[in-house]
Backbone as CSV, one residue per row, in Angstrom:
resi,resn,N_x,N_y,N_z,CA_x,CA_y,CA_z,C_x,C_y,C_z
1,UNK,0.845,-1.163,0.000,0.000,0.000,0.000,0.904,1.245,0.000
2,UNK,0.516,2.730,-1.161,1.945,3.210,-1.055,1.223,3.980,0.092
3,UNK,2.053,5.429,0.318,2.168,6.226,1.363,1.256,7.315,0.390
4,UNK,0.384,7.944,1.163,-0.079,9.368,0.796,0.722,10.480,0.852
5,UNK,0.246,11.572,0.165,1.499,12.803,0.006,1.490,13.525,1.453
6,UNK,0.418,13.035,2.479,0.868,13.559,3.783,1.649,12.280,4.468
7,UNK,1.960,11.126,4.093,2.516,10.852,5.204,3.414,10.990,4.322
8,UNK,4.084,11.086,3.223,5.594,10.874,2.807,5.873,12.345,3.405
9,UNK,4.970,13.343,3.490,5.495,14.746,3.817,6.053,14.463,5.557
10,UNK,5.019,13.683,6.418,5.463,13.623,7.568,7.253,12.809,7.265
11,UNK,7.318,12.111,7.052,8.383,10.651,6.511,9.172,11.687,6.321
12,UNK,9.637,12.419,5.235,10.336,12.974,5.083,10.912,14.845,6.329
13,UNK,10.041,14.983,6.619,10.456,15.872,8.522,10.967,14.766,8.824
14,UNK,10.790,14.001,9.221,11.279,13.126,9.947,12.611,12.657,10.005
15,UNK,13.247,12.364,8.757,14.491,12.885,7.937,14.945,13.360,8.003
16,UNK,14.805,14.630,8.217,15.553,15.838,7.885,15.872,15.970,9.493
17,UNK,14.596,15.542,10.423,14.952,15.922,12.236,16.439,15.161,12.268
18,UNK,16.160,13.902,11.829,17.181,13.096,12.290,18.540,13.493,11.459
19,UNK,18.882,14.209,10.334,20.084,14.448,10.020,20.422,15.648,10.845
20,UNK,19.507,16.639,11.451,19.326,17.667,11.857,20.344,17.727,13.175
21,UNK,19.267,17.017,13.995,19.789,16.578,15.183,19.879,14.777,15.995
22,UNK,20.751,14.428,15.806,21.182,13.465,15.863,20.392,12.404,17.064
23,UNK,20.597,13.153,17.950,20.277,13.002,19.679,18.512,13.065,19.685
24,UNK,17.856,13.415,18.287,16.223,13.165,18.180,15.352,11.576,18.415
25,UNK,16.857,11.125,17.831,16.426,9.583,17.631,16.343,9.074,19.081
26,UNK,17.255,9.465,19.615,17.441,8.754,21.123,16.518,9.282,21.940
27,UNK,15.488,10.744,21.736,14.263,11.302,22.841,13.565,10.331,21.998
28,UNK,13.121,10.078,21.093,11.871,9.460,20.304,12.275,7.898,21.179
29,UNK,13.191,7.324,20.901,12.897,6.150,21.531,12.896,5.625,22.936
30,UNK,13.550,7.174,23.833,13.052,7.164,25.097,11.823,7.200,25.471
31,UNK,11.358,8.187,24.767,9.558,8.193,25.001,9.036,7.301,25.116
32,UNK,9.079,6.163,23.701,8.519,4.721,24.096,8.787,3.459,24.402
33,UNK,10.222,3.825,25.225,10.496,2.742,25.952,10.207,2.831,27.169
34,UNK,9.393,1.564,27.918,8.490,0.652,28.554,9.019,0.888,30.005
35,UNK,10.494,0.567,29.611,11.217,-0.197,30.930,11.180,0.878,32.293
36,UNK,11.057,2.262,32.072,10.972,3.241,32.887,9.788,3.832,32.769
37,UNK,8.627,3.589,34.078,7.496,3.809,34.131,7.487,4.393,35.658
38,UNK,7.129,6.099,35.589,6.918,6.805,36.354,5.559,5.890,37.290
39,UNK,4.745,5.565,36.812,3.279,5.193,37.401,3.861,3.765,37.945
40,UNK,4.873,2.747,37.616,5.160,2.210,38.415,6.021,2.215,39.123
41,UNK,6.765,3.286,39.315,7.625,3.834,40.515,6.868,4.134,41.700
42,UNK,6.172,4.714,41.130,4.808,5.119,42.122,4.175,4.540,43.102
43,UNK,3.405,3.242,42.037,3.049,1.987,42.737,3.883,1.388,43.650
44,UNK,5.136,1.180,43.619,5.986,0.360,44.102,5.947,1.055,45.511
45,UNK,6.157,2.176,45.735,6.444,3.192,46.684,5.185,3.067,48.041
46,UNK,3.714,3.322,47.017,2.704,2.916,48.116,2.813,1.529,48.224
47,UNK,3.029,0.909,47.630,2.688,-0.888,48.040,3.600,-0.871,49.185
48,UNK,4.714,-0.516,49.038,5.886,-0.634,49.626,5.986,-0.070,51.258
49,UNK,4.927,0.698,51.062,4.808,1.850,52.336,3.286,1.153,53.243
50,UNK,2.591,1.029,52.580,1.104,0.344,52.979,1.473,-1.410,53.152
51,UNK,2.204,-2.019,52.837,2.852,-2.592,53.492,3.422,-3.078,54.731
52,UNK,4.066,-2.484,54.496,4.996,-1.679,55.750,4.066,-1.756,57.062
53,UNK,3.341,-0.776,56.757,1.840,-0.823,58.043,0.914,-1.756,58.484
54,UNK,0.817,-2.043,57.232,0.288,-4.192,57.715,0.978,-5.042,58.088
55,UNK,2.432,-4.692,57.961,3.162,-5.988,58.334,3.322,-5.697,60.127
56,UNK,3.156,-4.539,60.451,3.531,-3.692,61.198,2.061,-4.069,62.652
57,UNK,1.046,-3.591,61.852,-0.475,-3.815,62.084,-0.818,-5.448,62.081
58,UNK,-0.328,-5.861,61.572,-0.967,-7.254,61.673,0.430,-8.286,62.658
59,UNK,1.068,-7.823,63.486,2.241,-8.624,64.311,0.808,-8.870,65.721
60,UNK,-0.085,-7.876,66.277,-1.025,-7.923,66.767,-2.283,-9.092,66.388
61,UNK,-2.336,-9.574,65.448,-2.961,-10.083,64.666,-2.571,-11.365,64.862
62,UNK,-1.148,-11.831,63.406,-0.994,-12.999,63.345,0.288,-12.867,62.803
63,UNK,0.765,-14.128,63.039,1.974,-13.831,62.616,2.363,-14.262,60.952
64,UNK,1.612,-15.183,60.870,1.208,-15.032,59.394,1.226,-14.422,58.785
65,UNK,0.463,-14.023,58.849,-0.735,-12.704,58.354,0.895,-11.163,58.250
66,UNK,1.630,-10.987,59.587,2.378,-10.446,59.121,3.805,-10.569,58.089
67,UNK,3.765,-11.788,57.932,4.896,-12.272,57.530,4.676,-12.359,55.946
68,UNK,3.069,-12.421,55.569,2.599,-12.338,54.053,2.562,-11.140,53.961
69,UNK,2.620,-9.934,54.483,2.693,-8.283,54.513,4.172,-8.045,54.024
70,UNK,4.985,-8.656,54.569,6.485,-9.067,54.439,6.817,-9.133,53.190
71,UNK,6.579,-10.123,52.709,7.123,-10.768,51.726,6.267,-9.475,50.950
72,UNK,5.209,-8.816,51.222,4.712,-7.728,49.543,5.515,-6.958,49.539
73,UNK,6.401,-6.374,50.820,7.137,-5.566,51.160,8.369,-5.778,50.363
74,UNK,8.993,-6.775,50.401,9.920,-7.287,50.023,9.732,-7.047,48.346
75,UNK,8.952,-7.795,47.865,8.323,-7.844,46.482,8.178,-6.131,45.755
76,UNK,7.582,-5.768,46.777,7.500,-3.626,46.324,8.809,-3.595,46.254
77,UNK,9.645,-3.258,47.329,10.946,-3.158,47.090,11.912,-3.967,45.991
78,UNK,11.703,-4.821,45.459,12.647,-4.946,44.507,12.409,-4.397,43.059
79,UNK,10.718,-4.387,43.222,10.287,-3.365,41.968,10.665,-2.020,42.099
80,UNK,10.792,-1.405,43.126,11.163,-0.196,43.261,12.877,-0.221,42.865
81,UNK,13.179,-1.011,43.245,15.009,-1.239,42.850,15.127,-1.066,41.706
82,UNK,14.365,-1.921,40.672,14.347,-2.445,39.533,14.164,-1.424,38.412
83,UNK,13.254,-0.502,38.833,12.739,0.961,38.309,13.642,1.775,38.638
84,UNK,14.013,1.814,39.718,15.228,3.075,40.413,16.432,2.566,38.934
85,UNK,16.820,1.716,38.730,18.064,1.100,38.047,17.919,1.454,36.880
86,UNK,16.618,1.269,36.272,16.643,1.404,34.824,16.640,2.278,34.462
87,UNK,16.022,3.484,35.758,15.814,5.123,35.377,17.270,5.667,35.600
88,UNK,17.953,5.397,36.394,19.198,5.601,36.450,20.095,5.254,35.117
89,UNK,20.245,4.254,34.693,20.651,3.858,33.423,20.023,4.405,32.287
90,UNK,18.942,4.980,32.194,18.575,6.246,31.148,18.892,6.945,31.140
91,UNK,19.193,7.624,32.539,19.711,8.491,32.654,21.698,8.668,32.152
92,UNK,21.461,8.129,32.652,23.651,7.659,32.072,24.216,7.861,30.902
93,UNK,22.534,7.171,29.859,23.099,6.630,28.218,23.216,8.239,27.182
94,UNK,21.679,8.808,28.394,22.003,10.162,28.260,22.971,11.510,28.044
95,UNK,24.021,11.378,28.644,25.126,11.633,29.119,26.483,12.102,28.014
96,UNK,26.513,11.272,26.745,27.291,11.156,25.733,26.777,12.161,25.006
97,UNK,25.372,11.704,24.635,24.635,12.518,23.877,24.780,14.414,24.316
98,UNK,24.365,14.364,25.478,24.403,15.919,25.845,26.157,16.360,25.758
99,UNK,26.886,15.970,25.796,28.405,16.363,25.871,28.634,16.119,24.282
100,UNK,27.825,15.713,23.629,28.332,15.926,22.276,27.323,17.434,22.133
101,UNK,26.206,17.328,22.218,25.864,18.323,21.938,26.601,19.919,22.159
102,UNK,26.847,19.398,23.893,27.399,21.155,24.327,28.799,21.123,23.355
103,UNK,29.578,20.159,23.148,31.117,19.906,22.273,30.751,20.907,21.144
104,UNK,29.934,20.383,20.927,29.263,20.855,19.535,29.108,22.736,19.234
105,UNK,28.290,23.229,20.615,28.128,24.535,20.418,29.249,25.310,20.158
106,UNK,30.317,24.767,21.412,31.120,25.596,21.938,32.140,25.240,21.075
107,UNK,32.185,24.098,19.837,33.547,24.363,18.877,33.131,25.203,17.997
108,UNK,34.104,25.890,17.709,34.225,26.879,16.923,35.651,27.334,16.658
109,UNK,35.918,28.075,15.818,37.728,28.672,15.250,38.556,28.675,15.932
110,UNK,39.601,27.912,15.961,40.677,28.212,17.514,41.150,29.484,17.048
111,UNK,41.734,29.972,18.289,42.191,31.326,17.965,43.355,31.166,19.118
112,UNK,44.019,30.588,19.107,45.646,30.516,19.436,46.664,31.028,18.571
């Protein structure tokens, strides 16, 4: 099926971003990569915390009962690890990219 003259028009911006600026490609595929999810950082944090209070709340109770509070605790927390890591490591790959960029502004004519 070919392409209409608006999407080859989009197709081709698209082109031109990426010879443009290099470092476009790498926000576009940050955007939709998965692995760093604000909303489950989130989650992890209350599970992790409400938790916490049942395992806490339920020693009165049972000991069971607190020890399965435990283990969600445990379980939040490594999702929270797991998210902390990957956002960190986005953050990192980041890093090249922006130091080429500023490289970039600030070369210009030596004048020695």
């Amino acid at each position: 099926m070919p392409l209409s003259e608006e999407e080859q028009r989009i197709l081709r911006q698209i082109e031109e971003q990426l010879q443009a600026d290099p470092s476009f490609a790498l926000k576009v595929n940050t955007r939709s990569h998965h692995g760093v999810s604000r909303r489950r950082l989130v989650w992890s944090v209350v599970a992790l915390v409400v938790s916490l209070v049942v395992a806490i709340a339920a020693l009165q109770v049972s000991a069971w009962l607190s020890f399965l509070a435990f283990v969600a605790m445990v379980g939040a927390g490594v999702i929270l690890e797991r998210e902390l890591t990957a956002r960190g490591r986005d953050q990192l790959s980041r890093i090249p990219d922006e130091l080429r960029r500023r490289a970039g502004r600030s070369s210009g004519p030596d004048t020695h």
